[in-house]
C-alpha positions as CSV (number, residue, x, y, z in Angstrom):
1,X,5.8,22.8,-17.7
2,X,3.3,20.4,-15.4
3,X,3.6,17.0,-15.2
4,X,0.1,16.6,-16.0
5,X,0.7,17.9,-19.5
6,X,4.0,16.7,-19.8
7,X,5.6,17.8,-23.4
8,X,8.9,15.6,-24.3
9,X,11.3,16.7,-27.0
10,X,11.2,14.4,-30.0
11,X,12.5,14.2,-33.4
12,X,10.8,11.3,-34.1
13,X,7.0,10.0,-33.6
14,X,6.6,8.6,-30.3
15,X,3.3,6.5,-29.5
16,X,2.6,6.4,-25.8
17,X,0.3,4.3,-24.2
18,X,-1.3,4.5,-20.6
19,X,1.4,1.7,-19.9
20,X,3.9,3.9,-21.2
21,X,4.9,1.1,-23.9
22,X,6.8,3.0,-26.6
23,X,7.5,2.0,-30.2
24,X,10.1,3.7,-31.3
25,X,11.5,3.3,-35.0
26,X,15.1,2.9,-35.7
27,X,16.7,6.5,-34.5
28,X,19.7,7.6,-37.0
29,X,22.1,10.1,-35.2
30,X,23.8,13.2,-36.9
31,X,26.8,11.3,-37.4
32,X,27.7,8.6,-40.4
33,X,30.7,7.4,-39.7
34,X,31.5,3.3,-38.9
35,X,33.6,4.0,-36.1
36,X,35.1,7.0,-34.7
37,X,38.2,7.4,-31.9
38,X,37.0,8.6,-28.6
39,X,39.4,11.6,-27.8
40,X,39.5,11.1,-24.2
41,X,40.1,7.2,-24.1
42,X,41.9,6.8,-27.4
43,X,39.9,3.9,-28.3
44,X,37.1,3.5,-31.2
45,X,33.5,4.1,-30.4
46,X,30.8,2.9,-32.4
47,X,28.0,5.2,-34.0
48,X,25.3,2.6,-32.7
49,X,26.8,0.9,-30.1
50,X,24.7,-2.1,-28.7
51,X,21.5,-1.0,-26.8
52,X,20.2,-2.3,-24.0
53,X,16.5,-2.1,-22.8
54,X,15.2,0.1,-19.9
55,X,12.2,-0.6,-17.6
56,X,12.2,3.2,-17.8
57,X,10.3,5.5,-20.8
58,X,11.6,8.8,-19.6
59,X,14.5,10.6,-18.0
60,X,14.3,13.6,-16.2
61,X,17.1,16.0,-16.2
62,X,18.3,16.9,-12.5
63,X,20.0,20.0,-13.2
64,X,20.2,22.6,-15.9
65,X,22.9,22.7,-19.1
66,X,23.5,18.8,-18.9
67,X,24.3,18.1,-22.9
68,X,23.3,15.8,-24.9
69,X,25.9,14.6,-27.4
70,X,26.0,12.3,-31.0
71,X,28.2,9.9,-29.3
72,X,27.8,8.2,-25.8
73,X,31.5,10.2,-25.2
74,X,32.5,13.8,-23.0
75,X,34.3,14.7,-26.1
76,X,31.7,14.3,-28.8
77,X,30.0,16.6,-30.2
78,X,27.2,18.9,-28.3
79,X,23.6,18.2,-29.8
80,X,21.5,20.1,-27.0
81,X,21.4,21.3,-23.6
82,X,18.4,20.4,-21.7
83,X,16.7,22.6,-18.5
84,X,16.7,21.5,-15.1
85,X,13.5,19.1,-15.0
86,X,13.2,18.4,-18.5
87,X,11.8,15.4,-19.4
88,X,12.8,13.1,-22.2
89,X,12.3,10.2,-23.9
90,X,14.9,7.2,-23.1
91,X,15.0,4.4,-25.6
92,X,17.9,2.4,-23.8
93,X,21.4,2.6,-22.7
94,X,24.9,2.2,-23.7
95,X,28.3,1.5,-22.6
96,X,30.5,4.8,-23.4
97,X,33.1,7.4,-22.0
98,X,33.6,9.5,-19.5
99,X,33.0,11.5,-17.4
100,X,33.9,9.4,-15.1
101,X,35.4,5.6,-15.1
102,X,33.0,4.1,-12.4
103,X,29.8,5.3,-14.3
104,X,30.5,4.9,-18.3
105,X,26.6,4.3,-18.9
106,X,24.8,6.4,-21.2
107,X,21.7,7.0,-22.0
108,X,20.5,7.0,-25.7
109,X,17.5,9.7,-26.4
110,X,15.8,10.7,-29.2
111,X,18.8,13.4,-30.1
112,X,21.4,11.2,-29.0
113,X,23.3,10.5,-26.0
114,X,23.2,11.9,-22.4
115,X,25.6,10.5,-19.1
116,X,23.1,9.3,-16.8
117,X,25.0,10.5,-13.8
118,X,22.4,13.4,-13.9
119,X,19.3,11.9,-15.3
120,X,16.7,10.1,-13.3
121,X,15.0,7.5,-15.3
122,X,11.1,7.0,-14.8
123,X,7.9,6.7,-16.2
124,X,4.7,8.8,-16.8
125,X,1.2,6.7,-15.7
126,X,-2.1,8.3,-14.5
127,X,-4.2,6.3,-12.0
128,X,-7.8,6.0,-10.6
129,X,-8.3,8.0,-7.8
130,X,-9.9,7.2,-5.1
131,X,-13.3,6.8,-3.9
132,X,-12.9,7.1,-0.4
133,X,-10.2,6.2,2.2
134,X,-10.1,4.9,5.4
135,X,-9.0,6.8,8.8
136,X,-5.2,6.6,9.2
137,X,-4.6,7.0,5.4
138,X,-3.0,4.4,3.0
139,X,1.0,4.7,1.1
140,X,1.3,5.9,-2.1
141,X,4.2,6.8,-4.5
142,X,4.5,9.4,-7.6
143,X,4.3,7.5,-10.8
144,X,4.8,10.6,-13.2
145,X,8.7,12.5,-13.6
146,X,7.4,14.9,-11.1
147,X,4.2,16.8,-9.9
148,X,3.5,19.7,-7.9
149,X,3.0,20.0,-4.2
150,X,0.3,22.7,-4.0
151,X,-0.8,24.9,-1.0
152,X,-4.8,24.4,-2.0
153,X,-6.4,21.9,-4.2
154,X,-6.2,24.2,-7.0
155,X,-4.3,24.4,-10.3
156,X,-3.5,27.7,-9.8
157,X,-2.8,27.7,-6.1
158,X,1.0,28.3,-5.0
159,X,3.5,25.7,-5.5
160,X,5.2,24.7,-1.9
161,X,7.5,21.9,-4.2
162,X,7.7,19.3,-6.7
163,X,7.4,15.9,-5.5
164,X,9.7,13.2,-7.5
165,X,9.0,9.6,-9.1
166,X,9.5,7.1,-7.3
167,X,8.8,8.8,-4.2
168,X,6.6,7.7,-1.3
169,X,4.5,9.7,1.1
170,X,1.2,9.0,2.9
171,X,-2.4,9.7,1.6
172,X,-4.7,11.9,4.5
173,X,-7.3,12.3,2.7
174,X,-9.6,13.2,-0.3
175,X,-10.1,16.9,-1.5
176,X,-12.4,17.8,-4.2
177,X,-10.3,20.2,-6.9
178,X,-11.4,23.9,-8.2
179,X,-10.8,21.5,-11.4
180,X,-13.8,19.3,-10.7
181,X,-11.0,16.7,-10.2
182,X,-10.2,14.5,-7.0
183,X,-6.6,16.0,-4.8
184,X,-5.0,14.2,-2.1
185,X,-3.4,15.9,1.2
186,X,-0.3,14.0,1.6
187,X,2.5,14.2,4.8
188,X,5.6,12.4,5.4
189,X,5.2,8.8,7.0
190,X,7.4,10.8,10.4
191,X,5.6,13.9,10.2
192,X,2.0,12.4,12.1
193,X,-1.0,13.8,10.3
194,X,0.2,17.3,9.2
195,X,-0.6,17.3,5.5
196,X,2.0,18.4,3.5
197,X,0.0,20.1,0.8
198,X,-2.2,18.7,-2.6
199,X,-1.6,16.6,-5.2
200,X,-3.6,15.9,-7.9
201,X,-4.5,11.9,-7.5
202,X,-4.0,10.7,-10.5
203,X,0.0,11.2,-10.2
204,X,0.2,8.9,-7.0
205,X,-0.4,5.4,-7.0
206,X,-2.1,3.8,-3.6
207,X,0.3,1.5,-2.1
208,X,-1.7,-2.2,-1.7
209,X,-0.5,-5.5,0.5
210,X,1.1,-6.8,-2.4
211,X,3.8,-3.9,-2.1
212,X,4.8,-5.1,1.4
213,X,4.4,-8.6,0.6
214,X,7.8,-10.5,1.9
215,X,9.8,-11.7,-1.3
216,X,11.9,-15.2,0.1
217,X,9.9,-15.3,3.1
218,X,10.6,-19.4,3.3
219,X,14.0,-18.6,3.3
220,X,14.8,-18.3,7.6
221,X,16.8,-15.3,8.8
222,X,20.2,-16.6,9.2
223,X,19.7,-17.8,5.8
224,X,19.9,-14.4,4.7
225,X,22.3,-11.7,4.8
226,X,23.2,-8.5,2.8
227,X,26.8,-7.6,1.9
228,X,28.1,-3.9,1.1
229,X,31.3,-3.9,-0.7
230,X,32.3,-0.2,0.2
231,X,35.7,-0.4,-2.6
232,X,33.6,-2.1,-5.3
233,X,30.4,0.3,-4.6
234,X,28.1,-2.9,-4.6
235,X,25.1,-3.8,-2.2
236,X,24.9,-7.9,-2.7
237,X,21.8,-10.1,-1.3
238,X,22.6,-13.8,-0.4
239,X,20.7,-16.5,0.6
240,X,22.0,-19.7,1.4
241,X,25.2,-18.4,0.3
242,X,24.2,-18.2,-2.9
243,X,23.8,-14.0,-4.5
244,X,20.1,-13.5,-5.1
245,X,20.3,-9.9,-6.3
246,X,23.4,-7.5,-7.0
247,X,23.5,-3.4,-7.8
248,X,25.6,-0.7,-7.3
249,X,25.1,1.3,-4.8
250,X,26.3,4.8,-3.5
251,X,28.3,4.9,0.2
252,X,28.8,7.8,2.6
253,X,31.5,10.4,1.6
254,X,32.8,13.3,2.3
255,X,31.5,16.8,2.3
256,X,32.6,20.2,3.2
257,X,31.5,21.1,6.8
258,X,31.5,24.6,8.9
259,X,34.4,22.3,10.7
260,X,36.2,21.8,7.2
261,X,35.2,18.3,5.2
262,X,34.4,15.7,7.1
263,X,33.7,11.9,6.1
264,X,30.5,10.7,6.1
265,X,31.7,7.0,5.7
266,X,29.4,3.8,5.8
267,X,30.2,2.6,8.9
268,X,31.9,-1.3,8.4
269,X,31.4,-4.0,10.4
270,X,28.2,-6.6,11.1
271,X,24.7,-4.9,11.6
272,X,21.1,-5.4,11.7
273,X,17.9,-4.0,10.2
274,X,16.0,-2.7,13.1
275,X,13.9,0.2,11.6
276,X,11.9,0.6,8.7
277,X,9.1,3.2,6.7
278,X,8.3,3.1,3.9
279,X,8.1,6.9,2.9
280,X,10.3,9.4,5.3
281,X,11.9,12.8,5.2
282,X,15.2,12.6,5.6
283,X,17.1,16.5,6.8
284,X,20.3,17.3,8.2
285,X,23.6,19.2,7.5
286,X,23.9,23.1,7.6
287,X,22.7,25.3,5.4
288,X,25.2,26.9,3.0
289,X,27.3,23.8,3.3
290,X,26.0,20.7,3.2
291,X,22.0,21.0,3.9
292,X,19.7,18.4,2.9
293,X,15.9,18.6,2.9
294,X,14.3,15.6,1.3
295,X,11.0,14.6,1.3
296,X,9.4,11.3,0.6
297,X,12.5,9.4,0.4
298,X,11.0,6.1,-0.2
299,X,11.3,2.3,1.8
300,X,14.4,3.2,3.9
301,X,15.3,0.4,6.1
302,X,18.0,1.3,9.0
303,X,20.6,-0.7,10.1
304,X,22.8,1.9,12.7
305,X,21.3,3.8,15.6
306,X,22.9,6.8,13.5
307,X,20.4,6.2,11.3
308,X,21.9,4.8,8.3
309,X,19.9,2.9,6.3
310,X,19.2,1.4,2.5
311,X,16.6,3.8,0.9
312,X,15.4,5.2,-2.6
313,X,17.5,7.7,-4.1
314,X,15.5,10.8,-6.5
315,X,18.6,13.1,-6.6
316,X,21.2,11.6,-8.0
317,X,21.4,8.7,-10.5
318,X,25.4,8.5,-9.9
319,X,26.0,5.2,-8.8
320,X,29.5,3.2,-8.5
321,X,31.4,5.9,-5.9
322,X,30.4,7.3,-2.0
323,X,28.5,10.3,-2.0
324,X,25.7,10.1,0.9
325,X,25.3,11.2,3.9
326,X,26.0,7.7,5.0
327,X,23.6,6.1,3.8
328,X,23.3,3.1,1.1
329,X,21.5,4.9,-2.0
330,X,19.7,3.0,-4.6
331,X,17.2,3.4,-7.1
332,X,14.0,3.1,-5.7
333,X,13.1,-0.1,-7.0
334,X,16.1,-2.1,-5.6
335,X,15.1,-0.1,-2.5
336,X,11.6,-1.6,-3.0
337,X,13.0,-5.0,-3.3
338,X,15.4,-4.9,-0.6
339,X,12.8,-3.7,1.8
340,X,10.9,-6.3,1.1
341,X,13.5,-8.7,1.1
342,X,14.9,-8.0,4.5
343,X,13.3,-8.8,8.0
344,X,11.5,-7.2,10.0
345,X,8.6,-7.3,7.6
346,X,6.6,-4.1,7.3
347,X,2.9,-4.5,7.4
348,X,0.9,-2.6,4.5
349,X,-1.2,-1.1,7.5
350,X,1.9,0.5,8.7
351,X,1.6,4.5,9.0
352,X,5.2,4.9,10.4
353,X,8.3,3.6,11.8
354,X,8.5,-0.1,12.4
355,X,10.6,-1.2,15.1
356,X,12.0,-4.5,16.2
357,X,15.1,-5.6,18.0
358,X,18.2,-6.4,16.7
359,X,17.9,-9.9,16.7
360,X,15.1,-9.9,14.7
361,X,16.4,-8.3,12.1
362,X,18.5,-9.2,8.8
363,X,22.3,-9.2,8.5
364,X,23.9,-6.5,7.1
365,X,28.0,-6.6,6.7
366,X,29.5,-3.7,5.1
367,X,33.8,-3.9,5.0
């Protein structure tokens, strides 16, 4: 399956628009019953329990055999298994059970209910390409569940990867496709001008000012501050005192090392943003252990000389207990907003790191 012809599993008619707006009648699962008891909890579920909304149209499943069930429970029963980067529909989410007591939301689909530990919610819109670009390139982000990094500006030409939503890499240049179609040669904002590979335009969406435009920028910097609550798994924006913006967040934690497992921790106490791109690869670890190649990890802004910073998360959707390398993950929209948020601000024209000092930079306290 290609993103460009993207098939999603439905039961029911789905009508999509180019905004992705979806009108979805009322969806009645397998099961008929009031209320049932939740094996696992030993309390009563509902069949339909209260919905809420989703700025999201899609999921896309990270791995293979995660199951879709008729109740937002680990112990209802199994409707489907989906494949490793399927995509389907979301029409909103629940509160449920299990796995796991720090994550109980669920995701209702058109076949019922899947954890969203392992589901990355986004969205499927095309865009104009470009006519032309200037010298230095311009940002851009993938706007579809995922695309293909290719090795010529060809359908058919070799897949090096498959590039994520949400993520955020920098356009070289144009390419006219085999397709009669317009490609773009994209590279990582800290890899210079070594193109990466082609994508076909339409999936990526060029980055404008208003994207780096400061949110709160009346608001001086010791006015602002950022809090990381490292028990309660919660990344908190204040200004004036007053919370501004709240989300869960994922910490550093520990994973098994050629020296045995080591901790990975957050490190607490006060800091300060100092660095900041908007689209990076982030690698480390050792292969066979805990190896990490990520590219296009989008608007990571670093508060440690160890390089731990807030930034966009496209592998996980597991928020609520530590498991970075360190760093702060987030969906890629709160990374958005907190990158914009926070001081220093990044100027659109921007092609890599920005660096300030210290000073200059926005409180961060993590305990």
């Amino acid at each position: 399956m290609t993103s460009g012809d993207m098939k999603v599993t439905r039961r029911r008619l789905l009508k999509i628009g180019s905004g992705l707006a979806i009108a979805v009648p009322f969806v009645r699962l397998r099961s008929t019953h009031a209320n049932a008891l939740d094996p696992a909890a030993g309390e009563p579920i509902e069949s339909n329990p209260p919905v809420q909304p989703l700025d999201y149209a899609f999921g896309r499943a990270f791995r293979s055999d995660l199951i879709i069930r008729e109740r937002p429970s680990v112990k209802s029963a199994e409707v489907r298994k989906l494949r490793a980067n399927e995509v389907i529909p979301l029409l909103g989410q629940v509160t449920g059970f299990g796995p796991t007591a720090y994550n109980p939301i669920w995701y209702l689909t058109t076949d019922g209910y899947v954890h969203s530990a392992n589901v990355q919610p986004c969205n499927h819109a095309l865009n104009e390409p470009l006519a032309e670009i200037d010298e230095g390139g311009l940002w851009s982000e993938v706007t579809v569940p995922f695309t293909e990094l290719r090795a010529a500006a060809d359908p058919q030409a070799g897949v090096r990867t498959l590039l994520y939503f949400g993520c955020v890499f920098r356009i070289l240049q144009l390419a006219q496709g085999t397709d009669g179609k317009i490609w773009y040669v994209i590279a990582d904002g800290n890899g210079g001008d070594v193109g990466l590979g082609f994508v076909r335009a339409e999936h990526l969406r060029p980055l404008g000012p208003e994207d780096f435009a400061p949110i709160s920028p009346d608001v001086p910097l010791d006015k602002k501050r950022i809090e990381v609550n490292l028990k309660a798994q919660t990344m908190t924006a204040y200004e004036y005192d007053k919370p501004v913006f709240t989300t869960r967040v994922a910490t550093g934690g520990q994973y098994r090392t050629p020296e045995g497992v080591k901790n990975f921790f957050t490190i607490p106490g006060e800091h300060r943003i100092f660095r900041k791109i908007a689209g990076t690869r982030m690698a480390g670890g050792t292969p066979g252990y805990d190896y990490y190649n990520l590219p296009g990890v989008s608007w990571s802004s670093f508060f440690t000389s160890s390089g731990i910073a807030f930034h966009g998360t496209y592998w996980h959707n597991d928020y609520g207990q530590p498991r970075s390398h360190g760093c702060v993950n987030l969906l890629p929209a709160q990374a958005h907003w907190v990158f914009r948020w926070t001081m220093p601000v990044y100027p659109h024209t921007a092609r890599s790191n920005l660096r300030t000092s210290r000073e200059e930079g926005s409180l961060v306290r993590v305990f």
